[in-house]
Biotite code that builds the C-alpha atoms (Angstrom):
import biotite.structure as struc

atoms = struc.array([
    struc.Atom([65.267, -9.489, 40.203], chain_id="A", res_id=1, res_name="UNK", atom_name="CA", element="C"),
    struc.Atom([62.705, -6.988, 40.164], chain_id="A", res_id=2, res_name="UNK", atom_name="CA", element="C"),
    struc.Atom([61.950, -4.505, 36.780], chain_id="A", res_id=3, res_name="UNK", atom_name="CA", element="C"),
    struc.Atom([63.946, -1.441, 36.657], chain_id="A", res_id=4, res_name="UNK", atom_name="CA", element="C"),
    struc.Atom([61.151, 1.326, 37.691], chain_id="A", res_id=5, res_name="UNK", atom_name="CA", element="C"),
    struc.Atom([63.288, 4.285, 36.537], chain_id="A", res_id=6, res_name="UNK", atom_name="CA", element="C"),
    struc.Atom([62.415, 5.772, 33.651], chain_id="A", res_id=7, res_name="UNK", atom_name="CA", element="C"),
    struc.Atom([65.456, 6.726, 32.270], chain_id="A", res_id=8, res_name="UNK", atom_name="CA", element="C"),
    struc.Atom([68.912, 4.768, 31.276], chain_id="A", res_id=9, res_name="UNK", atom_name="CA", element="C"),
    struc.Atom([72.284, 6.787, 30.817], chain_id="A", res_id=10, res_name="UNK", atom_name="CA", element="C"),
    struc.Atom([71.836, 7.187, 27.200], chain_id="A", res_id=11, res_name="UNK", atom_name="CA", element="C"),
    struc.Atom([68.771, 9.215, 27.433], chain_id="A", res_id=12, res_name="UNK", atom_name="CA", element="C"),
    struc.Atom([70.546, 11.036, 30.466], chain_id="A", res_id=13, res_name="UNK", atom_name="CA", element="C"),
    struc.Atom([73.867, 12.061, 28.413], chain_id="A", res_id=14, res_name="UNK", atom_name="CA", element="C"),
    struc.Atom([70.943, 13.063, 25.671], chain_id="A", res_id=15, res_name="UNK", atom_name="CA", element="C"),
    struc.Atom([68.874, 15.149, 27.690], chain_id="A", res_id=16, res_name="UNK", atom_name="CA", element="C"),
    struc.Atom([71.501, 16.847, 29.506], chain_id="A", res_id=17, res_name="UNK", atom_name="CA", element="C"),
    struc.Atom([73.038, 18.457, 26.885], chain_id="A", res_id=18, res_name="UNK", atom_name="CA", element="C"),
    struc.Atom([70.252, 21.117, 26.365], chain_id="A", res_id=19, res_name="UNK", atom_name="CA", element="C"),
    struc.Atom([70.682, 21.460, 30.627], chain_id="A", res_id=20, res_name="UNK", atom_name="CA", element="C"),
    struc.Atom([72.660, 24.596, 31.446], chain_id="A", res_id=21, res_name="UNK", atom_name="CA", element="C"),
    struc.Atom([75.981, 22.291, 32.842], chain_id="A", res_id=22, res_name="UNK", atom_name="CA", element="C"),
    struc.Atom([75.915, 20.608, 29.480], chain_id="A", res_id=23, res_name="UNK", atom_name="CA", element="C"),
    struc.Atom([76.227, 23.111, 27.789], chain_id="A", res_id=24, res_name="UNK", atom_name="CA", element="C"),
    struc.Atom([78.880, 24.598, 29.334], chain_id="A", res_id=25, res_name="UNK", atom_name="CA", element="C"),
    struc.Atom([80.731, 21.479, 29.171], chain_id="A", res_id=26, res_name="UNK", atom_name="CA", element="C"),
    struc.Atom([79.842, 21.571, 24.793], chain_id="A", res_id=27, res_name="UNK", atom_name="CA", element="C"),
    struc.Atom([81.601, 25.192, 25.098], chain_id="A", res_id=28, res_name="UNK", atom_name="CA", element="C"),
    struc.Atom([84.834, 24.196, 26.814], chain_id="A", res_id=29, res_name="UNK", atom_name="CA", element="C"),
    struc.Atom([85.429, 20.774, 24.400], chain_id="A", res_id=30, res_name="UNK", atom_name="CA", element="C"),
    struc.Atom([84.361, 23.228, 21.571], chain_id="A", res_id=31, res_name="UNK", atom_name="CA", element="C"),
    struc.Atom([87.484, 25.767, 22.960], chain_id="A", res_id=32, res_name="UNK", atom_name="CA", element="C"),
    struc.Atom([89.612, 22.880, 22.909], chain_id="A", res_id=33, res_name="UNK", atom_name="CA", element="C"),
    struc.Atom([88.336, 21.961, 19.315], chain_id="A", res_id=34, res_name="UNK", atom_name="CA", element="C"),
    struc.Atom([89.054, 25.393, 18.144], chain_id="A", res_id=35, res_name="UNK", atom_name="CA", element="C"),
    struc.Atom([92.569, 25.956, 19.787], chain_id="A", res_id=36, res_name="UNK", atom_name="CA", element="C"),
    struc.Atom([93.844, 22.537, 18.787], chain_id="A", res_id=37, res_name="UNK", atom_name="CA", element="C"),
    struc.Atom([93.956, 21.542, 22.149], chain_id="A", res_id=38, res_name="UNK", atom_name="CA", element="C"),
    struc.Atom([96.527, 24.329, 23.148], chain_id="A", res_id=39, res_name="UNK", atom_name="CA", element="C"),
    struc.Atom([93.815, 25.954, 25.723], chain_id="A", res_id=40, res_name="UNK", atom_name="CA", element="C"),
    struc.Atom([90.853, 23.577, 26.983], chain_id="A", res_id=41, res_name="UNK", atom_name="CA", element="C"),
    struc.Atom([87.963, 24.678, 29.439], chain_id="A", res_id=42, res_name="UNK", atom_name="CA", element="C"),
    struc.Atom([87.719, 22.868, 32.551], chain_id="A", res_id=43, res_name="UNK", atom_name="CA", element="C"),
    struc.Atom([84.148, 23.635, 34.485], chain_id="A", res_id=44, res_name="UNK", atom_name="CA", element="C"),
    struc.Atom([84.151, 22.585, 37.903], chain_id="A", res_id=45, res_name="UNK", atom_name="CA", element="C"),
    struc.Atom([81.626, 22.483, 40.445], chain_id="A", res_id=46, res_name="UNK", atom_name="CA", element="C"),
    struc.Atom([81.926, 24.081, 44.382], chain_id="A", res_id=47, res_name="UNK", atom_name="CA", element="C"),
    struc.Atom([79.676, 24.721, 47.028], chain_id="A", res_id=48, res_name="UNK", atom_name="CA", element="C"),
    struc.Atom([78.580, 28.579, 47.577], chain_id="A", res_id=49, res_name="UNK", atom_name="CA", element="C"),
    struc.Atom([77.852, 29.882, 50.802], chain_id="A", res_id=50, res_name="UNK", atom_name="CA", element="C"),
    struc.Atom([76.399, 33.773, 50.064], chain_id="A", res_id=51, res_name="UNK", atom_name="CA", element="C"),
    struc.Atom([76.305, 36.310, 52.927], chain_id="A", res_id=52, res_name="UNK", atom_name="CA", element="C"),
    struc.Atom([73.455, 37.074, 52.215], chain_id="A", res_id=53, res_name="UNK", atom_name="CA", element="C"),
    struc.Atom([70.489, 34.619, 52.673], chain_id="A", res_id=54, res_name="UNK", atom_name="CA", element="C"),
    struc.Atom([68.022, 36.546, 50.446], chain_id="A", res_id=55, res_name="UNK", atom_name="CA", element="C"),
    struc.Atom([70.520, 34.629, 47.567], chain_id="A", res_id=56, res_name="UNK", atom_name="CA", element="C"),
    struc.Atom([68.704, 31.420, 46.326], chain_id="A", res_id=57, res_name="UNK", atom_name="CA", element="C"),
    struc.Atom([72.215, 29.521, 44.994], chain_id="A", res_id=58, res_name="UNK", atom_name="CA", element="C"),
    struc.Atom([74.033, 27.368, 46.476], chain_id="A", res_id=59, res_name="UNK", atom_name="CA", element="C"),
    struc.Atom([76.323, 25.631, 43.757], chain_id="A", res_id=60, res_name="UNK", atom_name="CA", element="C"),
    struc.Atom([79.277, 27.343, 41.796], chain_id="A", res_id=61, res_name="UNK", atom_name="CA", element="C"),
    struc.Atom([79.902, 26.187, 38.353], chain_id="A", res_id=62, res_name="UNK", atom_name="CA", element="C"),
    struc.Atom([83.545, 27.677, 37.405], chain_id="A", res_id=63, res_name="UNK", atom_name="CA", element="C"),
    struc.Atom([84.339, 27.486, 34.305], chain_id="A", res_id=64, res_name="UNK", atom_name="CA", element="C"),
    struc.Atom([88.705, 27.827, 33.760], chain_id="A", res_id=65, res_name="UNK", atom_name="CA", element="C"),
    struc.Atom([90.734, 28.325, 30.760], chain_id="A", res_id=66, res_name="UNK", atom_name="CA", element="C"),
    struc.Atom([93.743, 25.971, 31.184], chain_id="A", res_id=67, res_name="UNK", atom_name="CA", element="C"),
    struc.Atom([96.963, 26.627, 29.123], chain_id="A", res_id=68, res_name="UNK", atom_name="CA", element="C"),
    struc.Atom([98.774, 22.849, 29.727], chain_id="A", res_id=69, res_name="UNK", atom_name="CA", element="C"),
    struc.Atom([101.971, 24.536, 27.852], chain_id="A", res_id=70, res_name="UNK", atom_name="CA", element="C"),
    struc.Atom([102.409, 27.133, 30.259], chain_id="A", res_id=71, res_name="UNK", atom_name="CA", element="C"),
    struc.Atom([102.694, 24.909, 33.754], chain_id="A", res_id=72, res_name="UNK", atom_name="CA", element="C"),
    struc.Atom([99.330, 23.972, 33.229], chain_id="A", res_id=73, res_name="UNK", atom_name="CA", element="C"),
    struc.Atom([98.398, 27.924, 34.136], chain_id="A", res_id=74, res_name="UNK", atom_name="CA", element="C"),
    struc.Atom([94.661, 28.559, 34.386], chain_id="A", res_id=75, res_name="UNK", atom_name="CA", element="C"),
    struc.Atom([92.174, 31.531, 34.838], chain_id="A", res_id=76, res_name="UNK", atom_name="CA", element="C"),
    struc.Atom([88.794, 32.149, 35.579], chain_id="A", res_id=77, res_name="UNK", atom_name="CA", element="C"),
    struc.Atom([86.203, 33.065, 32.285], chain_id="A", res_id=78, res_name="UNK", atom_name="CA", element="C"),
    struc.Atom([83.023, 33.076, 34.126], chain_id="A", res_id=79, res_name="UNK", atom_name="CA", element="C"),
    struc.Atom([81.336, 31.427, 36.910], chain_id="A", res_id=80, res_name="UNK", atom_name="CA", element="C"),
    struc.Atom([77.447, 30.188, 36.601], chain_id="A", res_id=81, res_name="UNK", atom_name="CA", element="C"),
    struc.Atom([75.859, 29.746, 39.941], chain_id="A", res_id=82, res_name="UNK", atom_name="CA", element="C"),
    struc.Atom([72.296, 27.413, 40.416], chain_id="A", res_id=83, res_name="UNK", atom_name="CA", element="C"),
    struc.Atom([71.139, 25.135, 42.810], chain_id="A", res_id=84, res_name="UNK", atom_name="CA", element="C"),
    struc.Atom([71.947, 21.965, 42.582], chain_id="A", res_id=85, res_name="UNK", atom_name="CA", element="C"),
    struc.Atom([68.394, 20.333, 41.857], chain_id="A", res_id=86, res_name="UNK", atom_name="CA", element="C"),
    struc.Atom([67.103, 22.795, 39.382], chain_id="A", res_id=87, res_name="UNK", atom_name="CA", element="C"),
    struc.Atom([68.027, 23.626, 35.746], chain_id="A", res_id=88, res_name="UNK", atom_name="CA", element="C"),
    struc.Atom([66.796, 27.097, 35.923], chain_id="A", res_id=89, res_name="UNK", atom_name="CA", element="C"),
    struc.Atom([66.976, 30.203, 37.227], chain_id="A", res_id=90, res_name="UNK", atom_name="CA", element="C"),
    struc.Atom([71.020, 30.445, 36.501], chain_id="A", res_id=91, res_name="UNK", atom_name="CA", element="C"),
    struc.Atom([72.923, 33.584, 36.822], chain_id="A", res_id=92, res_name="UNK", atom_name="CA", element="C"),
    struc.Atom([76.444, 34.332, 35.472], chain_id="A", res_id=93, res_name="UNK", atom_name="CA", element="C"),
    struc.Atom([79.679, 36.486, 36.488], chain_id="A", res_id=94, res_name="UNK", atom_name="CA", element="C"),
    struc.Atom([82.785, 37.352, 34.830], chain_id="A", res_id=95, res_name="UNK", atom_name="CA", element="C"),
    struc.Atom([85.848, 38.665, 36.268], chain_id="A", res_id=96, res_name="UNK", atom_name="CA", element="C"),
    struc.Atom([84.977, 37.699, 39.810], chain_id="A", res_id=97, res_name="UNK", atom_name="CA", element="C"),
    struc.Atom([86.005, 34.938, 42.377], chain_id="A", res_id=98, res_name="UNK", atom_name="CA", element="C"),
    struc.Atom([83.413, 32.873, 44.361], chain_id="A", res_id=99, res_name="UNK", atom_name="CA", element="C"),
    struc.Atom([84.666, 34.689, 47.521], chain_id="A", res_id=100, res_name="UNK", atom_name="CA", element="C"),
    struc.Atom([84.032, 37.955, 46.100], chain_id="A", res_id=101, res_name="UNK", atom_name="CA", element="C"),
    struc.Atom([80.934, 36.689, 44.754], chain_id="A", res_id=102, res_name="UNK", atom_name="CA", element="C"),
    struc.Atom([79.797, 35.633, 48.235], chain_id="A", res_id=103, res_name="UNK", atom_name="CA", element="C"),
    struc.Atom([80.612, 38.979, 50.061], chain_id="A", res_id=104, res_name="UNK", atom_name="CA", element="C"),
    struc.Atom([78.652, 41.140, 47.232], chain_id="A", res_id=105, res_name="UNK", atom_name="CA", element="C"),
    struc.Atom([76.727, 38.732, 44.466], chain_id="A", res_id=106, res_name="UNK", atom_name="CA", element="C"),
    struc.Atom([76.430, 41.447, 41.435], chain_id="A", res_id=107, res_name="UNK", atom_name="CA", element="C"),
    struc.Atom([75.696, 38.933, 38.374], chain_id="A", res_id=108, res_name="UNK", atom_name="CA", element="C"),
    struc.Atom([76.386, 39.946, 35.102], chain_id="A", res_id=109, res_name="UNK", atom_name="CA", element="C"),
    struc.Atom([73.334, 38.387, 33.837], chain_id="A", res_id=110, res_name="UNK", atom_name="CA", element="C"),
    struc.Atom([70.298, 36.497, 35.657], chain_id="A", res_id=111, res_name="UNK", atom_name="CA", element="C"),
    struc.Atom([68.640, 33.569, 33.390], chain_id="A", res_id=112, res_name="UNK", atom_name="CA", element="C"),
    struc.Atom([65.388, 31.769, 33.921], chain_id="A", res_id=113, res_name="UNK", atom_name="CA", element="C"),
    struc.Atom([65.380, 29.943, 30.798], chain_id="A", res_id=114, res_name="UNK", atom_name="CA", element="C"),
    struc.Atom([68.001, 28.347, 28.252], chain_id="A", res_id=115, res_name="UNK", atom_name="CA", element="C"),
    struc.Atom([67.136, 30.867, 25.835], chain_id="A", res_id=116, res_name="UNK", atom_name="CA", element="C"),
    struc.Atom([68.436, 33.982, 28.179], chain_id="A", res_id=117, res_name="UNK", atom_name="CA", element="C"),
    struc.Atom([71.309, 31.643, 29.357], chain_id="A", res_id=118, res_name="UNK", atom_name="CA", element="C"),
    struc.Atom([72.374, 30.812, 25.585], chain_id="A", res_id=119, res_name="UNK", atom_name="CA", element="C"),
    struc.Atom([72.351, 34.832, 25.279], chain_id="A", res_id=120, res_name="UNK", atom_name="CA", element="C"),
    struc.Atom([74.180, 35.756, 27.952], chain_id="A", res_id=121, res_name="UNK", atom_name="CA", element="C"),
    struc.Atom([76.671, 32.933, 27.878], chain_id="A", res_id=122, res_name="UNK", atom_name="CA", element="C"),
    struc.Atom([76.839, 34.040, 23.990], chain_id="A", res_id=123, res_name="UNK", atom_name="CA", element="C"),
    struc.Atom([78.060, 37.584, 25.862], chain_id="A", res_id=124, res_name="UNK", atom_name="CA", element="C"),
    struc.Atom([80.250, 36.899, 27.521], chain_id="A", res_id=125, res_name="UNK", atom_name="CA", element="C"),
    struc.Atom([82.047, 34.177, 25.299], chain_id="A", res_id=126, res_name="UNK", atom_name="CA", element="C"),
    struc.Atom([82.554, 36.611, 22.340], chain_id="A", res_id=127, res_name="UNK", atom_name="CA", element="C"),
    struc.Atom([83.549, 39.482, 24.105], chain_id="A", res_id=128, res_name="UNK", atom_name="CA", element="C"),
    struc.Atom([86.053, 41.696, 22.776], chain_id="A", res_id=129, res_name="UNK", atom_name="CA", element="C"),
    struc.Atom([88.015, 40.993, 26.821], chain_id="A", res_id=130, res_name="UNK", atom_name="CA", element="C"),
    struc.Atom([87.538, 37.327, 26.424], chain_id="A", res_id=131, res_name="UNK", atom_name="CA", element="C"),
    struc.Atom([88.376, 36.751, 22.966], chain_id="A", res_id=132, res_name="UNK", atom_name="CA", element="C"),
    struc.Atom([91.704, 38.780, 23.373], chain_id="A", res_id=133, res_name="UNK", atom_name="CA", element="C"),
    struc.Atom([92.745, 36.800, 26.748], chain_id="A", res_id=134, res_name="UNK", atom_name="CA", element="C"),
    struc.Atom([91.922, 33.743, 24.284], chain_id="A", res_id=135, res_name="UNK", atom_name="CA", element="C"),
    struc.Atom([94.683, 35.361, 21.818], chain_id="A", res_id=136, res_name="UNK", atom_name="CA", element="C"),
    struc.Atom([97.559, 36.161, 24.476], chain_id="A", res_id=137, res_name="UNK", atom_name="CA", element="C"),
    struc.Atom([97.117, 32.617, 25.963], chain_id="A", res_id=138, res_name="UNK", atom_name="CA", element="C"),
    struc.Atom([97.587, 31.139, 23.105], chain_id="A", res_id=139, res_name="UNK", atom_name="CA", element="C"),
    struc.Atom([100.144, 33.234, 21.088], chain_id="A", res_id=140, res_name="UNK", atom_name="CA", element="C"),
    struc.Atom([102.368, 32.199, 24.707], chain_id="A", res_id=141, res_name="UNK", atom_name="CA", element="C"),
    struc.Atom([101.494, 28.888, 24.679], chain_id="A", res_id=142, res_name="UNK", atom_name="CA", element="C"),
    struc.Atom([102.815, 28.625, 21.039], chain_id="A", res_id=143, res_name="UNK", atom_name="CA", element="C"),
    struc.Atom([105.962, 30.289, 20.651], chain_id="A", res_id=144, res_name="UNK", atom_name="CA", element="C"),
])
């Protein structure tokens, strides 16, 4: 059997992917969880994006949900990060939108090209005075 030529092995993937713009919105929906005692948990998934128009460089949709498994497992939409698949950086971010939406008139909230910018924009929109009251009405429902 031949040497392994990679240069990598999955613990110093799950390490360096944490500082990578998907890891850290993963970090930010375990730390909802963490902080709403598992009551709400964020769920990011992943979805191809096909923008109108082809001046648009992304093609991948990272959504990231709030899921309330109390209330029939009801979910909504915080923010959406859109990249391409093979690149960390640039990133761009949009609240209160829907991929199709997004697709017919791409208006992000905030356009990153670092992890600093992303951390401060993601930062933005997570402690919102919108977001952090949705946060409270979830979870004042999904308790009593």
């Amino acid at each position: 059997m031949e040497p392994s030529l990679w240069k990598f092995n999955e613990r110093t993937l799950k390490t360096n992917t944490k500082e990578l713009p998907d890891g850290i919105l993963k970090e930010q929906a375990d730390i909802l969880s963490n902080k709403t005692g598992g009551v709400l948990y964020g769920r990011t998934t992943n979805m191809k994006f096909r923008p109108q128009d082809p001046k648009i460089k992304y093609n991948l949709a990272t959504v990231f949900d709030v899921v309330v498994p109390s209330l029939d497992n009801y979910s909504y939409t915080l923010l959406i990060m859109y990249s391409r698949p093979e690149n960390d950086y640039p990133i761009a971010l949009t609240s209160d939108s829907n991929i199709i939406d997004d697709a017919e008139n791409f208006r992000p909230q905030y356009e990153c090209d670092d992890r600093m910018s992303f951390i401060e924009g993601l930062r933005e929109l997570l402690s919102s005075d919108e977001v952090n009251r949705n946060i409270e009405i979830l979870y004042s429902k999904a308790c009593f």
